[in-house]
PDBQT receptor file of N, H, CA, C and O in Angstrom, charges set to zero:
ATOM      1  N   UNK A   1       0.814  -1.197   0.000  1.00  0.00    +0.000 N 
ATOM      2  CA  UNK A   1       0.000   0.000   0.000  1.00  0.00    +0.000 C 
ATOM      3  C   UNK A   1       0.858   1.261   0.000  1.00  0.00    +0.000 C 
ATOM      4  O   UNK A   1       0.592   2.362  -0.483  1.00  0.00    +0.000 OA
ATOM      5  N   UNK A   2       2.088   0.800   0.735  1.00  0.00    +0.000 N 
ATOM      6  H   UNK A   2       2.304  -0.094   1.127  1.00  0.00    +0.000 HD
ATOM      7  CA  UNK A   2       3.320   2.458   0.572  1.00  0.00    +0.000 C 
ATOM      8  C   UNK A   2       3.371   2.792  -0.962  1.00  0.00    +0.000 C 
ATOM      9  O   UNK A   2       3.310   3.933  -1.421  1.00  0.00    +0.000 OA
ATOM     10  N   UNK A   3       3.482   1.714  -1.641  1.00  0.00    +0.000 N 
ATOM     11  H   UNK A   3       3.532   0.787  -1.268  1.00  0.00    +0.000 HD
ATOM     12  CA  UNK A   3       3.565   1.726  -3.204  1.00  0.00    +0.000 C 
ATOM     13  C   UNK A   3       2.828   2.942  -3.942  1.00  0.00    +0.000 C 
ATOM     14  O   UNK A   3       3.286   3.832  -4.658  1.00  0.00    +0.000 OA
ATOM     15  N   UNK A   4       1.354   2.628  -3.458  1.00  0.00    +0.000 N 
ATOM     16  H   UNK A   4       0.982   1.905  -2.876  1.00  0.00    +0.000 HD
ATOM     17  CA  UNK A   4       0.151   3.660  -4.123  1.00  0.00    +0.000 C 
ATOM     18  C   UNK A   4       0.164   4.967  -3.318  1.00  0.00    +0.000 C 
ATOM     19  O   UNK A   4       0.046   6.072  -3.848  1.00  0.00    +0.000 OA
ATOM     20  N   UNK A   5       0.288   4.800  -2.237  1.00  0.00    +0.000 N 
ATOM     21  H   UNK A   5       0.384   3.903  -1.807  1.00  0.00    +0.000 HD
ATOM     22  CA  UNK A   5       0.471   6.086  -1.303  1.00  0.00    +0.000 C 
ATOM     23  C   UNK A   5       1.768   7.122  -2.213  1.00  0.00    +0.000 C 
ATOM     24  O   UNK A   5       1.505   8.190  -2.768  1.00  0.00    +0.000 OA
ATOM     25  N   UNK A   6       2.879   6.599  -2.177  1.00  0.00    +0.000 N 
ATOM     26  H   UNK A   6       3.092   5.732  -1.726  1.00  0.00    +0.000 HD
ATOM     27  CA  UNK A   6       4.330   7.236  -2.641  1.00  0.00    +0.000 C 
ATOM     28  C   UNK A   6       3.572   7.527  -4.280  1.00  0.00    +0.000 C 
ATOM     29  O   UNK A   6       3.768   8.697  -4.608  1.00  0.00    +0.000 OA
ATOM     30  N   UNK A   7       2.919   6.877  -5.150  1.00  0.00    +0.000 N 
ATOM     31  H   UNK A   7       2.760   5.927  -4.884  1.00  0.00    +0.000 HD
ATOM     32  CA  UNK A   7       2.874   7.173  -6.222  1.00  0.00    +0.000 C 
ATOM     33  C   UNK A   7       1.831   8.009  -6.736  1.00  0.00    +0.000 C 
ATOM     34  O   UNK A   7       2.167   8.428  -7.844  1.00  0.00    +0.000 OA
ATOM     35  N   UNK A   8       0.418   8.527  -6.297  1.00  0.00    +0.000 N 
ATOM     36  H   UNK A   8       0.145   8.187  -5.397  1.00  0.00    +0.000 HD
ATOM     37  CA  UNK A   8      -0.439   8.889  -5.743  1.00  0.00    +0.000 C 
ATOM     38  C   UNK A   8       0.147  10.541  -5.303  1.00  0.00    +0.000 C 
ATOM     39  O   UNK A   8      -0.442  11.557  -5.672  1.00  0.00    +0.000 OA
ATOM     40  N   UNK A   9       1.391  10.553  -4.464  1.00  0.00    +0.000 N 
ATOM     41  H   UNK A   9       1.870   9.728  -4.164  1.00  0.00    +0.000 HD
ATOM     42  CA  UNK A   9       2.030  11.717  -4.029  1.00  0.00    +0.000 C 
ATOM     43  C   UNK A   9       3.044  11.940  -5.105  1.00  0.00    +0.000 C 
ATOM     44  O   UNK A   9       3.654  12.918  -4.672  1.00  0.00    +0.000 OA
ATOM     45  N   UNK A  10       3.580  11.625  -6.226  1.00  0.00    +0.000 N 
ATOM     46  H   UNK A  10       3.085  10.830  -6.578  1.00  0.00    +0.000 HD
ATOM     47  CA  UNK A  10       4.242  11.878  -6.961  1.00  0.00    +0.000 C 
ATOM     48  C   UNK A  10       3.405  12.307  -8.045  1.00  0.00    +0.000 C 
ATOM     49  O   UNK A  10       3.920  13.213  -8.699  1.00  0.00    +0.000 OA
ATOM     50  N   UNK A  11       2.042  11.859  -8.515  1.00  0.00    +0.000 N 
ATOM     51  H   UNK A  11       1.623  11.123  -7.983  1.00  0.00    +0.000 HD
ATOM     52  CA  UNK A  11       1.667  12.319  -9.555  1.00  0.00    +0.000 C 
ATOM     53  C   UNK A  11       0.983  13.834  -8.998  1.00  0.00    +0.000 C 
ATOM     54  O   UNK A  11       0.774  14.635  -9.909  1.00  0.00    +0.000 OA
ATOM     55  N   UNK A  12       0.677  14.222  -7.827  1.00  0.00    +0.000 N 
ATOM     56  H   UNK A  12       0.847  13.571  -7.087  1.00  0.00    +0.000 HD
ATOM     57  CA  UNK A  12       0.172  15.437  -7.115  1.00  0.00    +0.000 C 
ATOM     58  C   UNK A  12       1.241  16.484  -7.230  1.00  0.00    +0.000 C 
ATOM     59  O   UNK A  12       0.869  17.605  -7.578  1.00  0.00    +0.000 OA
ATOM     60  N   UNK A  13       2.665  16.259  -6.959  1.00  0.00    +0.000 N 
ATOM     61  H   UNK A  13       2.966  15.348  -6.676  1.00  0.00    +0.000 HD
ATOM     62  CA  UNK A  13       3.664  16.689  -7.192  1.00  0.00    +0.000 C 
ATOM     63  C   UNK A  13       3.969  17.425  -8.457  1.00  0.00    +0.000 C 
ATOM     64  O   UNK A  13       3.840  18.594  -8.821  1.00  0.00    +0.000 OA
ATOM     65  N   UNK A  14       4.407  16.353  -8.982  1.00  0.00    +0.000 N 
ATOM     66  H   UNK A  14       4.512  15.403  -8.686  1.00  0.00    +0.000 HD
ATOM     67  CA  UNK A  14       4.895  16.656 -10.577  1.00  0.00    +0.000 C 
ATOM     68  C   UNK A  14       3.694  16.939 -11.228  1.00  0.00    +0.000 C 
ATOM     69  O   UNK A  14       3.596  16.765 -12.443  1.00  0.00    +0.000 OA
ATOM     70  N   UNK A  15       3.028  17.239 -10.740  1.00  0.00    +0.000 N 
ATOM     71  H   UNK A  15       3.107  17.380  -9.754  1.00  0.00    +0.000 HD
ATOM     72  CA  UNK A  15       1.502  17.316 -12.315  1.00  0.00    +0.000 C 
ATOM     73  C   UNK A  15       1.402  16.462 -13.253  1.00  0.00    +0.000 C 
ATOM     74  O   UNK A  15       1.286  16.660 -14.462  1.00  0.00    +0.000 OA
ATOM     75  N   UNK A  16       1.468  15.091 -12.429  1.00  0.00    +0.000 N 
ATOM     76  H   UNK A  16       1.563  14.930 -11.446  1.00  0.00    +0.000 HD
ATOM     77  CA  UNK A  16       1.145  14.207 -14.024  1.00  0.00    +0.000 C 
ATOM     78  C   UNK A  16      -0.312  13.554 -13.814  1.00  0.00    +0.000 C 
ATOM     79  O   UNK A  16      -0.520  12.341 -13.800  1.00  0.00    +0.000 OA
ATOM     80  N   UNK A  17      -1.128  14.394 -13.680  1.00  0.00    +0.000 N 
ATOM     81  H   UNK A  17      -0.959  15.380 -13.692  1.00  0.00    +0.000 HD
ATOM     82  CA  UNK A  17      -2.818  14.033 -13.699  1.00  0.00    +0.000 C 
ATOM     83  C   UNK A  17      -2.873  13.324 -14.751  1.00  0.00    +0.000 C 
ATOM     84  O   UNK A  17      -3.510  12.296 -14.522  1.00  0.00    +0.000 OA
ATOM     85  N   UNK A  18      -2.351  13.416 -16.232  1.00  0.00    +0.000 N 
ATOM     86  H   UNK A  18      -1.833  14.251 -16.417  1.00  0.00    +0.000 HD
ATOM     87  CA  UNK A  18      -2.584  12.686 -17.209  1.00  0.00    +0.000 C 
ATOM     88  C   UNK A  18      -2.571  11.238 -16.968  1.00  0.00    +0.000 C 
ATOM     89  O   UNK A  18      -3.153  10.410 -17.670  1.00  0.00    +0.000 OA
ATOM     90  N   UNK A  19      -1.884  10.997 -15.951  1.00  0.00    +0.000 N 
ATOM     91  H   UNK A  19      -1.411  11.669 -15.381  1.00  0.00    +0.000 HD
ATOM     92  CA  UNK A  19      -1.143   9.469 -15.804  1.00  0.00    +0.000 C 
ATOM     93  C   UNK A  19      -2.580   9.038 -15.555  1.00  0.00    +0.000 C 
ATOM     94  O   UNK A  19      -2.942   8.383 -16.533  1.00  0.00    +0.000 OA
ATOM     95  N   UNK A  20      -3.359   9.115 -14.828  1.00  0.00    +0.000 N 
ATOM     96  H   UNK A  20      -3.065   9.646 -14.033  1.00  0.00    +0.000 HD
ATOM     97  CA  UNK A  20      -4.470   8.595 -14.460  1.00  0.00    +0.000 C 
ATOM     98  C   UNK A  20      -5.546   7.965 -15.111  1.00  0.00    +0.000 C 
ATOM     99  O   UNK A  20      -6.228   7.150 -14.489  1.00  0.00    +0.000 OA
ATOM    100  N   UNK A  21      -5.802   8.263 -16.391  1.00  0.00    +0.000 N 
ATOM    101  H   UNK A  21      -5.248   8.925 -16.896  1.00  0.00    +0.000 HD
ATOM    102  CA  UNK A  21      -6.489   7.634 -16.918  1.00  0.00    +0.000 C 
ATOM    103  C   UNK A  21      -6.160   5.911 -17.646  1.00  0.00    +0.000 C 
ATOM    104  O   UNK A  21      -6.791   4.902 -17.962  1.00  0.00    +0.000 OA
ATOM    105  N   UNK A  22      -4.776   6.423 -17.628  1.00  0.00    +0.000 N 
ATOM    106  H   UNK A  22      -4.264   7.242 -17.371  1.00  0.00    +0.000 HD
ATOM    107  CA  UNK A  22      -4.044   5.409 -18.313  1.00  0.00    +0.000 C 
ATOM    108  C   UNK A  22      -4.203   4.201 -17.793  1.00  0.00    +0.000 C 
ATOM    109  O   UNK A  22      -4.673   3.164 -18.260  1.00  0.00    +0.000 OA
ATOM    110  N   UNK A  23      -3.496   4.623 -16.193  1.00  0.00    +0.000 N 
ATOM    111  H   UNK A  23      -3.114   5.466 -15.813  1.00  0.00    +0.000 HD
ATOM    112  CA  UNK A  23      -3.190   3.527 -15.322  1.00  0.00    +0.000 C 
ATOM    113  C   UNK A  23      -5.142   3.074 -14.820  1.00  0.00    +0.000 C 
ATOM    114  O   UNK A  23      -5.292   1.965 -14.307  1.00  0.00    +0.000 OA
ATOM    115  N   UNK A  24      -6.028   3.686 -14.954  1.00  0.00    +0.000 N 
ATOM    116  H   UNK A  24      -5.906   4.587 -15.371  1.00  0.00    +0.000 HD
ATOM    117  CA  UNK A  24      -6.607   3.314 -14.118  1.00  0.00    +0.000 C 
ATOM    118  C   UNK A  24      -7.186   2.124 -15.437  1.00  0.00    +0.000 C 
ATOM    119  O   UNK A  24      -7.478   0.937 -15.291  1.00  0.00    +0.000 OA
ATOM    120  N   UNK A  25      -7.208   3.000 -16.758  1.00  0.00    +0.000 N 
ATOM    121  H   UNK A  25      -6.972   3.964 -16.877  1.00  0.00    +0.000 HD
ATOM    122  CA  UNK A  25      -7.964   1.617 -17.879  1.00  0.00    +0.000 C 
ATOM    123  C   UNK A  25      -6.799   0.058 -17.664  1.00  0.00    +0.000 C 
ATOM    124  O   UNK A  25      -7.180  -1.065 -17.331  1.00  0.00    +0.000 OA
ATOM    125  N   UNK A  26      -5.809   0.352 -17.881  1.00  0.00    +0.000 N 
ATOM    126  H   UNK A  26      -5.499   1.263 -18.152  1.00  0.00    +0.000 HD
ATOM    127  CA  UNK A  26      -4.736  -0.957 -17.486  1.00  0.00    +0.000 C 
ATOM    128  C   UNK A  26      -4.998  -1.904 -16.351  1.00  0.00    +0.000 C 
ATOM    129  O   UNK A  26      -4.930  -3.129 -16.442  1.00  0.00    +0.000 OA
ATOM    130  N   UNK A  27      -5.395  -1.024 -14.958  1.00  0.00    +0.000 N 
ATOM    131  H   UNK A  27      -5.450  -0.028 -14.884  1.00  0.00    +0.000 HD
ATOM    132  CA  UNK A  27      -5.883  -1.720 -14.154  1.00  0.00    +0.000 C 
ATOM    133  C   UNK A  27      -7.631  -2.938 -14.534  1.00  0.00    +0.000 C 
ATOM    134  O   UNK A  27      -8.037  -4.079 -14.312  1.00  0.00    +0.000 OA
ATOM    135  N   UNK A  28      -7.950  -2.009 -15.018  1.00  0.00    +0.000 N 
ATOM    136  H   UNK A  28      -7.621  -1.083 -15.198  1.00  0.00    +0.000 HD
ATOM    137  CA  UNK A  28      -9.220  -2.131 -15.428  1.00  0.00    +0.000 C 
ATOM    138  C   UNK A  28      -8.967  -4.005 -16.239  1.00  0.00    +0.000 C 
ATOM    139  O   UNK A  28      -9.162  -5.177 -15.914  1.00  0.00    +0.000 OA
ATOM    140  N   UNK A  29      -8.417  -3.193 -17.442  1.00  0.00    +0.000 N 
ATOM    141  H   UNK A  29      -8.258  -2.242 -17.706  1.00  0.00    +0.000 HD
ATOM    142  CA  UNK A  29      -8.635  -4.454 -18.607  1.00  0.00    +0.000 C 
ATOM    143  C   UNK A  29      -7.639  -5.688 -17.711  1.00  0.00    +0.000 C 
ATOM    144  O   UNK A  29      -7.785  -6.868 -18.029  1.00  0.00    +0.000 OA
ATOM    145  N   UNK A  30      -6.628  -5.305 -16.574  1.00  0.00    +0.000 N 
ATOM    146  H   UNK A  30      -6.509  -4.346 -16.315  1.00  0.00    +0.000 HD
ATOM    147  CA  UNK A  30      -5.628  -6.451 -15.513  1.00  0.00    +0.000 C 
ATOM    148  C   UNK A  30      -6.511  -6.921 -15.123  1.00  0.00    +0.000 C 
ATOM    149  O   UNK A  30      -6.759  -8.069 -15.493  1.00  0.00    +0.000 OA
ATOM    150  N   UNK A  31      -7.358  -6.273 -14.230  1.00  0.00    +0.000 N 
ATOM    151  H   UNK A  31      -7.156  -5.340 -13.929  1.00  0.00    +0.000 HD
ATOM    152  CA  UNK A  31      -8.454  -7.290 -13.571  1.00  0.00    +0.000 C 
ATOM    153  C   UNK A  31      -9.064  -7.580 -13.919  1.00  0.00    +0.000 C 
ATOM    154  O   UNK A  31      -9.698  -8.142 -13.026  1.00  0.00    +0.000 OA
ATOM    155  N   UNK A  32      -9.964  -7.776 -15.540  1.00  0.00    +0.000 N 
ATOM    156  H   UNK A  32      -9.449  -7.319 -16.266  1.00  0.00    +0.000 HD
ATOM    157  CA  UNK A  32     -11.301  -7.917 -16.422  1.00  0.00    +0.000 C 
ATOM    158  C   UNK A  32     -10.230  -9.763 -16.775  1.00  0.00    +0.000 C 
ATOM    159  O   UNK A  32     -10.705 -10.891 -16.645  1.00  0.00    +0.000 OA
ATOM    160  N   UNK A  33      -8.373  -9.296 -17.337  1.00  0.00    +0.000 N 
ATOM    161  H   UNK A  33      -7.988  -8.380 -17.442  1.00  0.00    +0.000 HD
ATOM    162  CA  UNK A  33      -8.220 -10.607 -17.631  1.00  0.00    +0.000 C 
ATOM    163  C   UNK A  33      -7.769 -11.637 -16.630  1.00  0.00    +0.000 C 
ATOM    164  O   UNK A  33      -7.086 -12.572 -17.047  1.00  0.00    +0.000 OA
ATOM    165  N   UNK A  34      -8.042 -11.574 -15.504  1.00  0.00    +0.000 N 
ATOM    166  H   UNK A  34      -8.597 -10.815 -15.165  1.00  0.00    +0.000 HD
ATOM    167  CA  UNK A  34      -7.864 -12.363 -14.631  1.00  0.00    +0.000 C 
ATOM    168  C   UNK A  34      -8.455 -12.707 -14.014  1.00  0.00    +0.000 C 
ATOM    169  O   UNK A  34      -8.146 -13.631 -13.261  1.00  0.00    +0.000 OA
ATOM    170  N   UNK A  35      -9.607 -12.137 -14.021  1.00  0.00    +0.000 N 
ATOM    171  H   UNK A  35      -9.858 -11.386 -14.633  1.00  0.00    +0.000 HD
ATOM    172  CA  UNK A  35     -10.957 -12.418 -13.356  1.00  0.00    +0.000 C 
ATOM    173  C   UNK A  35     -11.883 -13.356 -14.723  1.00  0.00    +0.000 C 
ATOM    174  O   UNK A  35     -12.725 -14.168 -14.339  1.00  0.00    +0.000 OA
ATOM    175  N   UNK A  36     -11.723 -13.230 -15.829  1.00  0.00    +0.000 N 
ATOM    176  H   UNK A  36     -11.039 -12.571 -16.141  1.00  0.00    +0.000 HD
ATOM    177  CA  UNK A  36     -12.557 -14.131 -16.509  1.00  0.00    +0.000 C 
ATOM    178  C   UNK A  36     -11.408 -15.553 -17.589  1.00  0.00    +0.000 C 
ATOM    179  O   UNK A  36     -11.605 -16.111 -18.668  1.00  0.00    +0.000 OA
ATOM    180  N   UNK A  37     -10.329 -15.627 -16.612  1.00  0.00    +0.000 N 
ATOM    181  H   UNK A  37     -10.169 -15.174 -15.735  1.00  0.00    +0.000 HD
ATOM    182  CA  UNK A  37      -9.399 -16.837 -17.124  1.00  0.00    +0.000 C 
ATOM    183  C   UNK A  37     -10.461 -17.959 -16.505  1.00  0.00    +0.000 C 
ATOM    184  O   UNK A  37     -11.073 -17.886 -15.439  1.00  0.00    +0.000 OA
ATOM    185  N   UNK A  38     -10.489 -18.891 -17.380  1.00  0.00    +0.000 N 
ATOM    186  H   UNK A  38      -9.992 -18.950 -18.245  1.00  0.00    +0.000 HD
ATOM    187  CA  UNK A  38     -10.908 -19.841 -16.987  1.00  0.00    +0.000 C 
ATOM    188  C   UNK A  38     -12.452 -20.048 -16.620  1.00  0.00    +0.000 C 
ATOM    189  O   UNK A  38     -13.069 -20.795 -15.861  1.00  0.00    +0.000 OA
ATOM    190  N   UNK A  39     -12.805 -18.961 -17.582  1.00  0.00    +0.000 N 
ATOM    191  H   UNK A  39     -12.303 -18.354 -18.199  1.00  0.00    +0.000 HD
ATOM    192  CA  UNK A  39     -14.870 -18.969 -17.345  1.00  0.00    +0.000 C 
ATOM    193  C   UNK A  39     -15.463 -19.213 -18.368  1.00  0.00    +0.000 C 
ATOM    194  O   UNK A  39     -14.940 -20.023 -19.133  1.00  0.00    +0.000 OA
ATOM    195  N   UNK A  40     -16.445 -18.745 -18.644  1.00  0.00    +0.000 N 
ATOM    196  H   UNK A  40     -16.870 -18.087 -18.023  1.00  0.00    +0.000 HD
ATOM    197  CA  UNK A  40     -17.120 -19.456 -19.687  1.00  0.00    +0.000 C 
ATOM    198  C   UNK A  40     -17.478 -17.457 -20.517  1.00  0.00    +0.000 C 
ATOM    199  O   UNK A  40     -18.077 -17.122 -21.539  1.00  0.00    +0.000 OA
ATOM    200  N   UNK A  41     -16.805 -16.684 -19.507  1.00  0.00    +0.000 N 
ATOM    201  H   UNK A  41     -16.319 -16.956 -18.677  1.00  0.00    +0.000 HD
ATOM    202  CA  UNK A  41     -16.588 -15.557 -20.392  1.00  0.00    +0.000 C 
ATOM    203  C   UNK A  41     -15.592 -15.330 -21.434  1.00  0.00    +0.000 C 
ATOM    204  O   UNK A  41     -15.711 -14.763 -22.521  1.00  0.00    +0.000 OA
ATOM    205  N   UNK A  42     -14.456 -15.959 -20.811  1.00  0.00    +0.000 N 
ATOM    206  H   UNK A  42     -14.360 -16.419 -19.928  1.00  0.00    +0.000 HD
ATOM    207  CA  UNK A  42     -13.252 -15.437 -21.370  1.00  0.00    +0.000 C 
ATOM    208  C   UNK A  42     -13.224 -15.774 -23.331  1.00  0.00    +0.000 C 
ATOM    209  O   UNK A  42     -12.545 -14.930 -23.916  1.00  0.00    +0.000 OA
ATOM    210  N   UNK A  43     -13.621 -16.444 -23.911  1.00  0.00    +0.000 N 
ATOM    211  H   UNK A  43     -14.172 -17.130 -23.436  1.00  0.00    +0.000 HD
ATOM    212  CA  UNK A  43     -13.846 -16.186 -25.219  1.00  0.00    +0.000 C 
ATOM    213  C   UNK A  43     -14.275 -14.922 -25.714  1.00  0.00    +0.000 C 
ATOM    214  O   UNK A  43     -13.674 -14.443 -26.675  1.00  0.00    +0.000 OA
ATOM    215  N   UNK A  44     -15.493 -14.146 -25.053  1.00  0.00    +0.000 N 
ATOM    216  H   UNK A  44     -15.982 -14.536 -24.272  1.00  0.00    +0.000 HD
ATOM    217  CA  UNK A  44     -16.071 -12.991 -25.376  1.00  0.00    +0.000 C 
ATOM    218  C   UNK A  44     -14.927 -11.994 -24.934  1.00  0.00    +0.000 C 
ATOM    219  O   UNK A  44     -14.682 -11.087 -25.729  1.00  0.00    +0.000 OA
ATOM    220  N   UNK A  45     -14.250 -12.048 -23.844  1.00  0.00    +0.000 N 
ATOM    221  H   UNK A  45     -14.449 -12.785 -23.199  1.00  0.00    +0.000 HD
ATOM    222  CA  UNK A  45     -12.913 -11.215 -23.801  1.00  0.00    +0.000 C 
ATOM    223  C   UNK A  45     -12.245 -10.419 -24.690  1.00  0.00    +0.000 C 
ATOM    224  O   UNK A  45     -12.026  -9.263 -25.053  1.00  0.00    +0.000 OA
ATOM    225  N   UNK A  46     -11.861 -12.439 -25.002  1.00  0.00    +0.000 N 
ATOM    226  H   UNK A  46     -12.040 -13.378 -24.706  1.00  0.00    +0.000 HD
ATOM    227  CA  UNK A  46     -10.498 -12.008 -26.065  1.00  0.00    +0.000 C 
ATOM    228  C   UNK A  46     -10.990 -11.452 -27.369  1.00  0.00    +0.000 C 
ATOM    229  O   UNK A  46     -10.083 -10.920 -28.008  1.00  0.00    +0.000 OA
ATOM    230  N   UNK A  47     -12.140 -11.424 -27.933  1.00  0.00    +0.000 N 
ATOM    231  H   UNK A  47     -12.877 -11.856 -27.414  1.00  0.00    +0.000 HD
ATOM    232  CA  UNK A  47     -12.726 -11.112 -29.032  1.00  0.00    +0.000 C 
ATOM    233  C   UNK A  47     -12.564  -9.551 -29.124  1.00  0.00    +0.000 C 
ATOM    234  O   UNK A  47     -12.176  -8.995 -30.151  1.00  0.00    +0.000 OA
ATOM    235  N   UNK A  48     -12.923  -8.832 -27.859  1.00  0.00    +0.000 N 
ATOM    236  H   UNK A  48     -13.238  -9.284 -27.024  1.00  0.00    +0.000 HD
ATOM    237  CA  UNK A  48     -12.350  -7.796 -27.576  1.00  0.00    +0.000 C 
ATOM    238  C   UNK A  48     -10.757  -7.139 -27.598  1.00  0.00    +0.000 C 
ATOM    239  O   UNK A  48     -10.521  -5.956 -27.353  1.00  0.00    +0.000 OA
ATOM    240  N   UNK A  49     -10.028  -7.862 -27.842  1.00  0.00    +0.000 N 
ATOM    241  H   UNK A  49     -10.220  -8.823 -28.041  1.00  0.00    +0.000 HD
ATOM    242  CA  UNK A  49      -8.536  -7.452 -28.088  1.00  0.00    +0.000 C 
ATOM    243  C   UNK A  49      -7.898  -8.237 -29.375  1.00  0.00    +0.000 C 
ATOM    244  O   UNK A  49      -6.731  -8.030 -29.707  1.00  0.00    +0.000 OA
TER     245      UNK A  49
């Protein structure tokens, strides 16, 4: 959690608000493919990429 805290305070810092959207879709599509490995979704997934 120091991880997000320290990085969180670096983008407040430096002004990199931009970063945010980025990281938050990456997170997004990280947990969409790891959460539907091995379901009866994950075909419809990958169709998506």
């Amino acid at each position: 959690m120091d991880f997000i805290k320290e990085f969180f305070e670096f983008l407040k810092i430096r002004k990199k608000y931009w970063l945010l959207p980025i990281i938050f879709v990456l997170v997004i599509f990280g947990g969409l493919i790891i959460l539907s490995q091995g379901s009866a979704i994950a075909p419809f997934i990958y169709t998506i990429f």
